[in-house]
C-alpha positions as CSV (number, residue, x, y, z in Angstrom):
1,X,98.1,115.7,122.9
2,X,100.7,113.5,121.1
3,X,100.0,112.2,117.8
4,X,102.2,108.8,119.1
5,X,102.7,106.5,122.0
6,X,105.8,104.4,122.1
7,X,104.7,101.6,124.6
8,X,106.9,99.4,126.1
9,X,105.3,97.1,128.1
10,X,107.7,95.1,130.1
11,X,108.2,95.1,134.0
12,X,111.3,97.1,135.6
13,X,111.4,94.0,137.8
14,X,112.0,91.6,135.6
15,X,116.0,90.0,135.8
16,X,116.1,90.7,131.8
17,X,114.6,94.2,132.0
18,X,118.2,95.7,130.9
19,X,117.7,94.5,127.5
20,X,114.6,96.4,127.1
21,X,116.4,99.4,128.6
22,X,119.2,98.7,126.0
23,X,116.9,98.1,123.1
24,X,114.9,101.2,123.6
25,X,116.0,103.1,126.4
26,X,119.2,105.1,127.9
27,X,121.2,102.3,128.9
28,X,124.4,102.2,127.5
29,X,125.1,105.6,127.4
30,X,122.9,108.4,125.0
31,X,124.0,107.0,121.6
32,X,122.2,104.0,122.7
33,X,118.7,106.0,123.3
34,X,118.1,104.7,119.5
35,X,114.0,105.3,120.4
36,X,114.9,108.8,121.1
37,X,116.1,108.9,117.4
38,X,112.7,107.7,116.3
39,X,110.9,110.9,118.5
40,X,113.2,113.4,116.7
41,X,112.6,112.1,113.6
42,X,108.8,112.3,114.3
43,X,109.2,115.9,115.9
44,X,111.2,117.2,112.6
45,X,108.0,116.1,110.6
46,X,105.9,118.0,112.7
47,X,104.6,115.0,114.8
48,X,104.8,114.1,118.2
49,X,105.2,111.0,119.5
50,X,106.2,110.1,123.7
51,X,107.5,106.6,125.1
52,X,106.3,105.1,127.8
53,X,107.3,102.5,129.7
54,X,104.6,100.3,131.9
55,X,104.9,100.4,135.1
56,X,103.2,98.2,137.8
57,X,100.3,99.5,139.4
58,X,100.3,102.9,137.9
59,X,98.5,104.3,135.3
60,X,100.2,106.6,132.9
61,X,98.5,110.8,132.7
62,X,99.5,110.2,128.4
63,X,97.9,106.6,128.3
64,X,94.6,108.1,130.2
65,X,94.1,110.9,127.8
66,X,94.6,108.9,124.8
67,X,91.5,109.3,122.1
68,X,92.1,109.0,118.6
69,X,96.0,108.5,118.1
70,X,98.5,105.5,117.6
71,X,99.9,103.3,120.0
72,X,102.9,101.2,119.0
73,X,103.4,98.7,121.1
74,X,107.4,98.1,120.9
75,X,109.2,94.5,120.6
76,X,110.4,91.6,118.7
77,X,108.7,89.1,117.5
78,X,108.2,85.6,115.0
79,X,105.4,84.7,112.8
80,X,102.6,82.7,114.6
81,X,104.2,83.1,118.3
82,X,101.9,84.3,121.2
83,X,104.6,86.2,122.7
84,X,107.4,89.2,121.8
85,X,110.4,90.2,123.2
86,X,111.8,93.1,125.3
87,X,115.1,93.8,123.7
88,X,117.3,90.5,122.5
89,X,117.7,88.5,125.2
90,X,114.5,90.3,127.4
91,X,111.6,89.5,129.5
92,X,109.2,88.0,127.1
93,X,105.5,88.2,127.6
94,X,102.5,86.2,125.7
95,X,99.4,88.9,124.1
96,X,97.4,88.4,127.3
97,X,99.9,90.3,129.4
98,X,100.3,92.6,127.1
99,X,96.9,93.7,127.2
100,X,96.9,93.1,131.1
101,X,99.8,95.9,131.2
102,X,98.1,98.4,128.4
103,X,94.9,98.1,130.2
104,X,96.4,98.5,133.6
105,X,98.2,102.0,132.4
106,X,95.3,103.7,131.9
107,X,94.0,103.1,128.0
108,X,90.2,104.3,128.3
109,X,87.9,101.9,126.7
110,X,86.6,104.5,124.5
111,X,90.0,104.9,122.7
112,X,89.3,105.3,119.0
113,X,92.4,105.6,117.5
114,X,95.3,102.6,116.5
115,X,96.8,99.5,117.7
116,X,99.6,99.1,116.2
117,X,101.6,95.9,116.8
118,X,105.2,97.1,115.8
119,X,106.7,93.7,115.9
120,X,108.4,91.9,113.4
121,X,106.4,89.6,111.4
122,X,103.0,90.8,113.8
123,X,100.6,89.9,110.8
124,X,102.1,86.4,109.5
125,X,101.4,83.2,110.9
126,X,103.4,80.4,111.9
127,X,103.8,76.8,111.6
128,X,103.2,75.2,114.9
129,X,105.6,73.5,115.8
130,X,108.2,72.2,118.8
131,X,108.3,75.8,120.3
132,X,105.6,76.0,122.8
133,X,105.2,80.0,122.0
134,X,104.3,79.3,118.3
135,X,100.7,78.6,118.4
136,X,100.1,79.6,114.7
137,X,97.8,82.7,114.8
138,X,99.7,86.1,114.2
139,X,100.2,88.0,117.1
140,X,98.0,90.8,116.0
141,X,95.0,88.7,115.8
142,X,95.5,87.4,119.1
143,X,96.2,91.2,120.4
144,X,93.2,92.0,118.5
145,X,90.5,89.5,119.4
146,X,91.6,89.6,123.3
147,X,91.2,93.9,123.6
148,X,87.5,93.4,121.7
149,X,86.9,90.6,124.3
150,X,87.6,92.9,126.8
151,X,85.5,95.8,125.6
152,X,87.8,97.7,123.7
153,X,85.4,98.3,120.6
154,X,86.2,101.4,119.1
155,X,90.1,101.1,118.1
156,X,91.7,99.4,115.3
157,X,94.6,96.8,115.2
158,X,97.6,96.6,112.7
159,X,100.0,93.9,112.6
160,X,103.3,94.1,110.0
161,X,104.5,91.5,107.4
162,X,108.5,91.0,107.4
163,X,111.4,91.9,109.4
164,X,110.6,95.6,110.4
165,X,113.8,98.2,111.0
166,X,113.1,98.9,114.8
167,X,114.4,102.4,114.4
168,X,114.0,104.8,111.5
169,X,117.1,104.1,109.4
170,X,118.4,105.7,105.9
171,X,116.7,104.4,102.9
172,X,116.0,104.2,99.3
173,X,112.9,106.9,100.4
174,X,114.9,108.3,102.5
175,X,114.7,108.2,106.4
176,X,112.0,105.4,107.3
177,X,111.3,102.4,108.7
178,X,112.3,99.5,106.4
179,X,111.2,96.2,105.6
180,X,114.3,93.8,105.2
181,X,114.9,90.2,103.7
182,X,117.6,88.3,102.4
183,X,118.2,88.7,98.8
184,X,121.0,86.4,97.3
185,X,122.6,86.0,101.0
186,X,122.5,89.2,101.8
187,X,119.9,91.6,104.2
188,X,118.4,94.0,101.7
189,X,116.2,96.6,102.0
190,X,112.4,95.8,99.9
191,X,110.1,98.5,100.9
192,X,108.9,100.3,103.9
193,X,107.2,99.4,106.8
194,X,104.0,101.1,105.7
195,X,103.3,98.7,102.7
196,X,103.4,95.8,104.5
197,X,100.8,97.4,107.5
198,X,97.8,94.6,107.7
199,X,94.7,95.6,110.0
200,X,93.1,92.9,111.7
201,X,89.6,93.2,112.8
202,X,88.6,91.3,115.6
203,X,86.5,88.1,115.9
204,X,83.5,88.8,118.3
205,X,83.7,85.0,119.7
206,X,87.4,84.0,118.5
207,X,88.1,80.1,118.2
208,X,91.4,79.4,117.6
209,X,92.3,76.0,116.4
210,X,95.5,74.2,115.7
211,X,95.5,75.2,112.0
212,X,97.6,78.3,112.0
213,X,95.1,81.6,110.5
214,X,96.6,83.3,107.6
215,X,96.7,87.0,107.9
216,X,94.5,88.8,105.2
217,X,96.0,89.0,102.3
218,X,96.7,92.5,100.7
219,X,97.7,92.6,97.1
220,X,100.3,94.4,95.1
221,X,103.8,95.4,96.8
222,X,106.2,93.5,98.1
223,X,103.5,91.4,100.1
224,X,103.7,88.8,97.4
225,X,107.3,87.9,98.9
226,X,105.8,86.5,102.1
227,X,103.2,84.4,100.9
């Protein structure tokens, strides 16, 4: 039983499924297998962690057995926007078909383990604004409030404050996942992803209304720089 699920959730159909494949996959040759990197790196701590890609129609024999461990669902993404990304340039798809796609690759509603939204910025909100994908509310609240709708009741949900390293990268702590900002014109590392981790518990009847929800604040850290 792995410890991790790497989930992509985009559809090999899509025109702009390439960039997914190039973000996270073998496209481009195996230096470009950068999630691979990540599995290794989870392996050489004793871990174990599998991707998996969705695929239409079919449910996945890892997805199925999941109970208690983490699911990162993989992507880019803005504060306050209902959608993320599949690789720069990729198919992009709003919260709803994520969960659609999750849901349709087997996660058993008893799953009692972690939702974690590894997006950029997952936890913030946004200002609404001429974007029709901003709608204010963090992506992991949305994520959150639509699987408890749907009768997932026993998992938790984590969004991320920041611009996340997609990939573990060398660091001050040594090989991690980074948060980075721009310090005097310049992208600097300012902690790791862990600090900036923000669970969101669901809303039993959400209402969400034009005012853009603030993610729950945490203090301490380097949280501080993104309020």
């Amino acid at each position: 039983m792995s410890d991790k699920i790497y989930y992509m959730p985009y559809d090999p159909s899509h025109p702009s499924f390439i960039c997914a494949q190039f973000e996270y996959g073998t496209a481009g040759g195996a230096d470009m297998n950068k999630l691979m990197k990540d599995v290794d790196h989870e392996a050489s701590k004793g871990n174990i962690a599998i991707p998996v890609w969705y695929q239409p129609g079919r449910r996945n024999a890892f997805v199925m057995s999941l109970d208690r461990e983490s699911v990162y669902i993989r992507g880019h993404g803005m504060a306050g926007f209902r959608s993320i990304e599949g690789g720069r340039g990729g198919e992009r798809i709003d919260y709803v078909t994520m969960v659609d796609r999750l849901i349709e690759s087997g996660l058993p509603k008893s799953f009692s383990g972690k939702i974690k939204l590894f997006n950029c910025h997952s936890a913030e909100s946004g200002l609404v604004g001429s974007d029709p994908e901003c709608v204010g509310h963090p992506f992991a609240r949305l994520v959150a409030d639509e699987m408890y709708k749907r009768g997932y009741r026993a998992c938790t949900f984590y969004g991320y404050v920041g611009r996340i390293d997609s990939f573990v990268k060398d660091g001050s702590g040594g090989k991690h996942h980074y948060v980075r900002d721009i310090v005097n014109g310049k992208m600097e590392e300012i902690g790791r992803v862990s600090q900036g981790r923000i669970q969101f518990k669901p809303n039993p009847i959400p209402v969400y209304s034009p005012v853009a929800l603030l993610a729950p604040k945490k203090p301490g850290g380097f949280l501080a720089r993104f309020r």
